[in-house]
N, C-alpha and C positions, 0 to 999 in steps of 0.2 A: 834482197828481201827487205821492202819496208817495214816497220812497227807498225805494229794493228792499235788500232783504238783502244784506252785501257779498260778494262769490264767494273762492273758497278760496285764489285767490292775494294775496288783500287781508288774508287776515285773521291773519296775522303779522305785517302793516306796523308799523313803527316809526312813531308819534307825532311828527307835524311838530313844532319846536321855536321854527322860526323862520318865520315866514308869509309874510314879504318872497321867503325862499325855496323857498314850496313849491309855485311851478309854474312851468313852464321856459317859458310862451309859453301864448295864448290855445289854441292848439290841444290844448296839455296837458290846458288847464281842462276842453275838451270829452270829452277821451281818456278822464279821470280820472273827471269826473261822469258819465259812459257807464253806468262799471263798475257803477255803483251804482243803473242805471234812471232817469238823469235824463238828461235828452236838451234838452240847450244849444245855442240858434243861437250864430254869430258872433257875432253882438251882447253879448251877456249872455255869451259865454263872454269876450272882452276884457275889458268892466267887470269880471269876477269878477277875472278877469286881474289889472289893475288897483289892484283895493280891496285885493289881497293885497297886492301888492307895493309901494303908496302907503303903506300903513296908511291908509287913508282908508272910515269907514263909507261901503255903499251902500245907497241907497235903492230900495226897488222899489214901482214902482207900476202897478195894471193891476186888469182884472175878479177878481171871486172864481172862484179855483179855475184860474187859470194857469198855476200853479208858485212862485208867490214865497216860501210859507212853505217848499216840500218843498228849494227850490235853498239854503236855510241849513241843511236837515237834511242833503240831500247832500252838501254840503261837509264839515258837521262827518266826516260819513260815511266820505267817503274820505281824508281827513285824518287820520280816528283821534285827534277833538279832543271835547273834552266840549261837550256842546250846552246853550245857558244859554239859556232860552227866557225869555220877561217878556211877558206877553199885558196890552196895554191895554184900557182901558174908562174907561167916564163916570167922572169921579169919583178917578180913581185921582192917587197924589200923589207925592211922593219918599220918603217913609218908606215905602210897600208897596211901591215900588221896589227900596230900597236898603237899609235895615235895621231892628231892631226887637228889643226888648230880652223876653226871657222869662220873664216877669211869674209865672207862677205856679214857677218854679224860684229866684228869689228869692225868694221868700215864705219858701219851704221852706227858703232857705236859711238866711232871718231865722229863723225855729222853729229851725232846728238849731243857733244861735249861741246862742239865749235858753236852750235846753236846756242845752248844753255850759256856760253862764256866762261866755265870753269869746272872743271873735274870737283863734286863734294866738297867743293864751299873753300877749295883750294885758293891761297892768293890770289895767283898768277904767275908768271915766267917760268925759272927750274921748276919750281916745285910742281907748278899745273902739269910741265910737262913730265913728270917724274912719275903722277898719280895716273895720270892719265895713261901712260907704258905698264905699268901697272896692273892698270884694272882690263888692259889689254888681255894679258895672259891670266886671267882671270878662270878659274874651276868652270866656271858659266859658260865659257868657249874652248871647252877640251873638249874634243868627239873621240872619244871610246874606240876604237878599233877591237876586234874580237880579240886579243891576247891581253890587252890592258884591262876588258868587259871581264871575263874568264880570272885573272887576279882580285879584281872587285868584287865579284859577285859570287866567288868560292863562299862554300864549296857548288862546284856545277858540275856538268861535262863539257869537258873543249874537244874538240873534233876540228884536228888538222889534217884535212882533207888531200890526198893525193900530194902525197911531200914532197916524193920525186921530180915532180914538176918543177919546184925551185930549184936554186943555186948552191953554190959549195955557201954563199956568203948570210945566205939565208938562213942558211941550215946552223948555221955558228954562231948565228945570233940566237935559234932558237934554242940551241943546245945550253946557251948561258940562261935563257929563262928558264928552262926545264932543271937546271941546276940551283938556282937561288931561289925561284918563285920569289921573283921581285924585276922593277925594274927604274928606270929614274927618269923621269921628266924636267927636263935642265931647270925650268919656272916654276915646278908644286915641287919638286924633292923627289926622294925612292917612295916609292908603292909598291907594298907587298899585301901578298894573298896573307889571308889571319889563317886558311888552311889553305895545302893544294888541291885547287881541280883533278881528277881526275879527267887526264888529258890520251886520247886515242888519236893516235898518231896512224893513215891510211899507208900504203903505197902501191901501185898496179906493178911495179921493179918495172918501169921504162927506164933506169939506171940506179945504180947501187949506191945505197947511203952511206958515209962515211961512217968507220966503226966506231968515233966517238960517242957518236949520238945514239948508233945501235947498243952500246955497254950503259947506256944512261936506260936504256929502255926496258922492260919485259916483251919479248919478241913472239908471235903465233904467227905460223902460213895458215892462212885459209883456203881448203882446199875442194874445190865441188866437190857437195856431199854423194855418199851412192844413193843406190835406187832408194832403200825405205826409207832413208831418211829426207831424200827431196820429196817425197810420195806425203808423208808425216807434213812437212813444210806446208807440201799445195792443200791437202787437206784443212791445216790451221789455218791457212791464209784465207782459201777457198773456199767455203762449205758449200755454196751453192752448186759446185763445180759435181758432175756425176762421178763416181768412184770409177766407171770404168774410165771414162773418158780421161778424169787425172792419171789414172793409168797406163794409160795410152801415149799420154802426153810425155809426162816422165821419164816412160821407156822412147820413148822416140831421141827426147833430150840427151838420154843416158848414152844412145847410140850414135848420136851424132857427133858426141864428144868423144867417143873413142876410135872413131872409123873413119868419119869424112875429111880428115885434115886441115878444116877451115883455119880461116885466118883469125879470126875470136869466134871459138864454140859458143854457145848459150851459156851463160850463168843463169842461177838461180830465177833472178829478177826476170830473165828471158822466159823462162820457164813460165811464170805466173802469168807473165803477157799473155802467151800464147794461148795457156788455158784460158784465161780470162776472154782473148777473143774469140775462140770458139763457143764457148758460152756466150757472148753477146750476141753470136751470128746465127745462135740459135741447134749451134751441131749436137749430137749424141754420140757423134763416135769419130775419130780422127781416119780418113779415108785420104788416098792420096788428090783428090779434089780440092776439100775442104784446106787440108794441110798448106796447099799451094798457092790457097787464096788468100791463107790467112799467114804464111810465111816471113812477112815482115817484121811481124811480132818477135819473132823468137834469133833473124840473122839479119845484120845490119852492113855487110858489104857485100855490091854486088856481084862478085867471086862466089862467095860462098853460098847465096842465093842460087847461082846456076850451078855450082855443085850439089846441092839437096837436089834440087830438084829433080837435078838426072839420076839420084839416087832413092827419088821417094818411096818406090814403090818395093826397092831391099829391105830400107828403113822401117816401112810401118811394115814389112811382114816378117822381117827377122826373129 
C-alpha cells in the first residue's frame, strides 16, 4: 500500500522537530497515518508509537506487499519529514551507503589549479601542493549517500529497504550507526545526527538477521490484513472503485491466499492493482472472464497464474 496524497488540512503542517514528540498515544499514530491512506492496526500503531518516542529503529517484517515500505513513507508523510530511502541488495557496502567522493569534479578541479598556477595565492612546491590535497577533499566534493543524508538532515525518516538482501558485513556496519547515530569521514571528522532519524528497517526474511541488530530494534511482522480491513484499505485507497466490486475483489484476494498454494499470494499492493485495473477496463463486477484478463495485476509468476486460473471459477463463487 502506497501513501495517498495528504488532504488540505495537512498541508500547512508545520514540520515535526522533535520525534519523541510527535505523537500523543498509539491512537494518534493511527489518526494521523489514516490521513495519509495508511490504515494501521493496533499493533503497528503502538510500535510506531514507540519507535518515535524511544528513539529506537523498527524493524518490519512480513510478506511482500503488506505495507512495511508505504508505513515509512506515511510517516515521513504526515510528519512533513524528508524521506531518506537506502534500498539494499547483494553486494552492497558502507561507502554506497554512506558516502563517496566526486571524482570527476576533482579532476576538474586539479585542471583548474594547474591552469591558474597555484592553489589561493599559494607560493608554490609543498605548500601548493599541500593546499591543493586539501581543498581536494573538500565539504564541496562529499556526495551524501542516504545514511550520512539521514544523519544531516535529522530529524527525517530513513527507510532501509529490504535489509536482508545485504551481508553479515553490512549488517555490522549498520548496527554501529544504529548505535552511535554518528559516523566519521577520515577528511571532515565524526558527524553526528543533532537528533535520531527515525529509521524503518524492512525485511521480506529471504534470510534471518543476526540477533544483534534484532535487540537494537523494536521488531512488528506484518501480516495480511483480513477481509475488513483489506475491504477499509481499498476503499481509502479507492473511492472511485464500486463497493461491490472492492468486494469482490478482496474476497477473491482473501481466497486465494488461503487455498491456492501459490508461490507469492497477492499482498495488499496486489490487491489495489487489481481493483484499480478492473476499474480502468471499465468492469462492474469480477466474473471469471474479466478476472482472467486482468489477472496479471494481482499474480506475478507464471505457476501461480495457471493455478488461478484453473481455479477461477471456485474462487469467484466460493
Amino acid at each position: 500500500m502506497q501513501p495517498a496524497a495528504p488532504d488540505e488540512t495537512d498541508a500547512t503542517a508545520e514540520p515535526v522537530r522533535d520525534l519523541a514528540s510527535a505523537f500523543d498515544d498509539a491512537d494518534d499514530v493511527a489518526r494521523v497515518l489514516a490521513r495519509t491512506g495508511y490504515l494501521a492496526d493496533d499493533a503497528l500503531s503502538t510500535v510506531t508509537f514507540l519507535a518515535t518516542r524511544l528513539a529506537r529503529p523498527l524493524l518490519l517484517e512480513g510478506e511482500p506487499g503488506t505495507g512495511k515500505t508505504a508505513l515509512a513513507e506515511a510517516v515521513a508523510q504526515a510528519l512533513d519529514l524528508p524521506l531518506v530511502r537506502l534500498q539494499c541488495y547483494e553486494g552492497i557496502d558502507a561507502t554506497q551507503a554512506l558516502y563517496d567522493w566526486d571524482f570527476p569534479r576533482q579532476i576538474l578541479h586539479l585542471r583548474t589549479l594547474e591552469a591558474v598556477g597555484r592553489p589561493d595565492g599559494a607560493a608554490g612546491g609543498d605548500d601548493a601542493v599541500a593546499a591543493a590535497e586539501a581543498q581536494l577533499f573538500d565539504e564541496r566534493f562529499l556526495l551524501a549517500r542516504p545514511i550520512l543524508r539521514a544523519l544531516r538532515e535529522a530529524p527525517c525518516v530513513l527507510l532501509v529497504d529490504e535489509v536482508d538482501r545485504a551481508d553479515d558485513e553490512f549488517e555490522a556496519f549498520l548496527l554501529e550507526v544504529l548505535s552511535t547515530w554518528q559516523v566519521t569521514v577520515p577528511e571532515l571528522g565524526t558527524i553526528a545526527a543533532a537528533t535520531p532519524p527515525l529509521v524503518v528497517l524492512t525485511s521480506n526474511r529471504t534470510r534471518e538477521l543476526h540477533d544483534a541488530l534484532k535487540r537494537r530494534c523494536l521488531y512488528h511482522w506484518i501480516d495480511h490484513p483480513g477481509l475488513a480491513r483489506e475491504l477499509d484499505i481499498v476503499r481509502s485507497r479507492l473511492p472511485e472503485v464500486s463497493e461491490a466490486l472492492a468486494t469482490q475483489v478482496v474476497s477473491a484476494v482473501q481466497r486465494l491466499r488461503e487455498t491456492a498454494g501459490l508461490v507469492k499470494p497477492p499482498g495488499v499492493a496486489e490487491t489495489l492493482d487489481w481493483a484499480r485495473a478492473l476499474d480502468t477496463v471499465g468492469a462492474t463486477r469480477l466474473d471469471a472472464e474479466t478476472a482472467a484478463a486482468t489477472l496479471g495485476a494481482a499474480v506475478k509468476y507464471r505457476e501461480d497464474a495457471e493455478r488461478v486460473r484453473a481455479m477461477l471459477d471456485r474462487v469467484l463463487t466460493a
